[in-house]
C-alpha positions in Angstrom: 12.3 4.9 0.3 9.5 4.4 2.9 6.6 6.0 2.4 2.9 5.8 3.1 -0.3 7.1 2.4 -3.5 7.9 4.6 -6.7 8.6 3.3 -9.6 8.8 6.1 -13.3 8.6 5.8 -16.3 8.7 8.3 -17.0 5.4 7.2 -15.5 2.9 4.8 -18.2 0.6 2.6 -16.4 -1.2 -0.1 -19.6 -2.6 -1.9 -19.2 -5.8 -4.0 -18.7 -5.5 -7.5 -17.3 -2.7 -6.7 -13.1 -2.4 -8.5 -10.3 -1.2 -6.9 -7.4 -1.0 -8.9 -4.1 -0.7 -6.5 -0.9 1.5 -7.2 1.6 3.9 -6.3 4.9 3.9 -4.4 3.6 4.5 -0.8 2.0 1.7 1.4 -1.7 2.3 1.9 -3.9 3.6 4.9 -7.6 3.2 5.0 -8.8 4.5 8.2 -12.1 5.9 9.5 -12.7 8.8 12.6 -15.2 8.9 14.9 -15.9 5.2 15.4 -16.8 4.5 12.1 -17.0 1.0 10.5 -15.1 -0.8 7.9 -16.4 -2.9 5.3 -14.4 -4.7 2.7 -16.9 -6.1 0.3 -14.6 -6.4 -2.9 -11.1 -7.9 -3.7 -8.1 -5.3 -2.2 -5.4 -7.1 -4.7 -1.2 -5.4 -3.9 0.6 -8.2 -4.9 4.5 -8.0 -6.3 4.5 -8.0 -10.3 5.8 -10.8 -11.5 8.8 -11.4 -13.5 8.8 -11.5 -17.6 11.8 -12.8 -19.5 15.1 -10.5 -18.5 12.6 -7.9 -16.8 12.1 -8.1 -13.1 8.6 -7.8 -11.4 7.7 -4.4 -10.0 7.1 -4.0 -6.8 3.7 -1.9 -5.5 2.2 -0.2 -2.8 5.7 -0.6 -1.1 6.5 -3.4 -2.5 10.6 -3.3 -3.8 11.3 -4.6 -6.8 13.0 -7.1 -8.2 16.1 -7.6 -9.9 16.4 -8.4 -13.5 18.7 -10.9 -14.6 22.0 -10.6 -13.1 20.9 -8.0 -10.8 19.9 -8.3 -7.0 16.7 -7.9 -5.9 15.8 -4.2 -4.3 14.3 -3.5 -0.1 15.7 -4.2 3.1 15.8 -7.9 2.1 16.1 -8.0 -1.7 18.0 -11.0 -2.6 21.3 -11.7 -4.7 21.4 -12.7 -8.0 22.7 -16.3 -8.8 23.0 -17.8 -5.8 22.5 -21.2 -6.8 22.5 -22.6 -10.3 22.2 -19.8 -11.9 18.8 -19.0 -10.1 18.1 -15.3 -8.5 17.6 -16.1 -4.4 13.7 -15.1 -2.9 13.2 -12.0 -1.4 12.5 -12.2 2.4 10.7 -10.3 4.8 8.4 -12.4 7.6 11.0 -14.8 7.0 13.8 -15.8 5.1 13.8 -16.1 1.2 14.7 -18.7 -0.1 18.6 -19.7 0.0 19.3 -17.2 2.4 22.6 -17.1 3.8 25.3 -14.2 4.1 22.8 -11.6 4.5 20.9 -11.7 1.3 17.2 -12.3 1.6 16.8 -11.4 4.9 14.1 -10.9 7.3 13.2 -7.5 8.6 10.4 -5.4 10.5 8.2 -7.1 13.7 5.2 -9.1 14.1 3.2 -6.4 15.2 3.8 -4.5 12.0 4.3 -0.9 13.7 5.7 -0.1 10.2 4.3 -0.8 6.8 6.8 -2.1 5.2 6.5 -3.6 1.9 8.4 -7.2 0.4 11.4 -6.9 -1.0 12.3 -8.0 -4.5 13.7 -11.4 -5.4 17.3 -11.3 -7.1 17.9 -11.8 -11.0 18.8 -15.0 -12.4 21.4 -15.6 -15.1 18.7 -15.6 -18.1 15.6 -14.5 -16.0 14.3 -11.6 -14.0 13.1 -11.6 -9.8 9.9 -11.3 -8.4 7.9 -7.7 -7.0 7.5 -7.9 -3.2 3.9 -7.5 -1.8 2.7 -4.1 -1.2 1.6 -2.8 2.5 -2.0 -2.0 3.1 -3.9 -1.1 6.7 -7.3 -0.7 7.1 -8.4 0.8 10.4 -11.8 1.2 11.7 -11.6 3.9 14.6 -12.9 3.4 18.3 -15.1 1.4 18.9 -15.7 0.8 15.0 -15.9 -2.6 13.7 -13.8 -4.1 10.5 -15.6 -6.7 8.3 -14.3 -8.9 5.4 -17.2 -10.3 3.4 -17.1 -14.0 2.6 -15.4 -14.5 -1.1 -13.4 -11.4 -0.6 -9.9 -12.0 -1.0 -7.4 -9.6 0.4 -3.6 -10.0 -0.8 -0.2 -8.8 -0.7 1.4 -12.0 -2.5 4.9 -11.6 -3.9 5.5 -11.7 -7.6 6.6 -15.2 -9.1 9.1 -15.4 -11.7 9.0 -16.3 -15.6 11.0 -19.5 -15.3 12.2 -22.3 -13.4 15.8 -22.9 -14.9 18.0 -19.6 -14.8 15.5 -17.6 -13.6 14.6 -15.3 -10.9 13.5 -15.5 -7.2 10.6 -15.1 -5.9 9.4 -11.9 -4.1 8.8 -11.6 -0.9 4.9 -11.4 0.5 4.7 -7.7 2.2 2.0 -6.5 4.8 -1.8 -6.8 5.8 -2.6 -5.0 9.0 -5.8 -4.6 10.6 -7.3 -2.8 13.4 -11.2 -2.2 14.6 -13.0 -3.0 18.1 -14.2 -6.1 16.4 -12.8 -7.7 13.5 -14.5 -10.4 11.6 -12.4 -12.0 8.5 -15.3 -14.2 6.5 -12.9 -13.6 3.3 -9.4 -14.8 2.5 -6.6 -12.9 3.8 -2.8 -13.7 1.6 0.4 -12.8 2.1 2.6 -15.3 0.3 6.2 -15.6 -0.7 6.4 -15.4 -4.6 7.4 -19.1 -6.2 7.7 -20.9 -10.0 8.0 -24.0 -8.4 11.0 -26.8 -8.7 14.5 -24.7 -9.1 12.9 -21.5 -8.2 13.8 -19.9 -4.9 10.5 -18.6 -3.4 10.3 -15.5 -1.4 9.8 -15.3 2.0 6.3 -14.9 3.8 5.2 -11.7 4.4 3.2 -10.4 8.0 -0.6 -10.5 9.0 -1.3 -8.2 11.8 -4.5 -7.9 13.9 -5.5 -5.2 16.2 -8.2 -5.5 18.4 -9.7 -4.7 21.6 -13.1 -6.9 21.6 -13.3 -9.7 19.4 -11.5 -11.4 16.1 -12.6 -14.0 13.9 -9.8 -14.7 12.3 -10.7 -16.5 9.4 -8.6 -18.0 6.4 -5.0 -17.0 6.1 
């Protein structure tokens, strides 16, 4: 079920040291009104769960999860279980998961991510759970407000990796990171990875990095 949740603030200062712990079912909205700033000065971590023995990773902040063994993985691209070898396929979502064919770890939503959408869930292997997608988070400085990420910030919606290489799960699917301010300056690291073990593991698909601006961007690390 889609779902998100707003919170808005005349001005957002996320001070380092600060901790944020991330959860719930609904994608996340930071926003701020009447021009206000954004500053991100401590880790905003919504990655997929990953996988542990039989049980699948969960997914959060919109992330689907996925499926434990012998189970496909959940979302809009959750991926079937044993597609190869007994291995769960990845999740997808900005792209294909990995061995996607006849419609199982698809891609979905657009590069402009209108809609939050979270990764989807990588399928179950024959001994071994999937992957969590990535969760969804926007932050939004209003106006002519300006967004900052501090340097050695990280910002991630990675999906969740799975328990083992033979038998085992896919990889979720990274989900969404979507920005908006008159001037946005990334001096952190911004992630939205595909979940993946490694050799014999399907990895999920890549998730989307959106910027919305109507002055300046500094990109930064991605």
């Amino acid at each position: 079920i889609y779902g998100v949740a707003t919170f808005t603030f005349d001005s957002i200062n996320l001070v380092p040291g600060l901790t944020v712990v991330l959860e719930g079912d609904n994608a996340l909205v930071l926003k701020t009104r009447n021009h206000g700033d954004v500053v991100v000065g401590t880790n905003l971590i919504a990655n997929g769960g990953d996988s542990s023995g039989f049980y699948a990773g969960m997914g959060n902040l919109g992330g689907y999860h996925g499926g434990r063994n012998q189970q496909d993985g959940q979302g809009p691209g959750g991926a079937n279980d044993r597609v190869s070898s007994n291995d769960g396929g990845g999740g997808g979502y900005g792209s294909l998961g990995g061995a996607a064919s006849g419609g199982f770890g698809a891609a979905y939503g657009d590069e402009t991510v209108n809609h939050l959408h979270g990764g989807s869930g990588g399928g179950g292997g024959n001994n071994y759970g999937g992957g969590g997608g990535g969760g969804a988070i926007s932050l939004e400085a209003d106006g002519n407000g300006t967004l900052t990420i501090n340097p050695g910030v990280l910002i991630s919606a990675n999906g969740g990796v799975t328990s083992n290489a033979g038998n085992g799960g896919g990889g979720g699917s990274g989900g969404s990171l979507r920005f908006a301010g008159r001037i946005i300056t990334n001096n952190g690291t911004i992630e939205a990875k595909g979940g993946d073990f490694g050799v014999g593991t399907f990895a999920g698909g890549g998730g989307r990095v959106s910027f919305n601006y109507s002055y300046n961007l500094v990109q930064g690390s991605i």
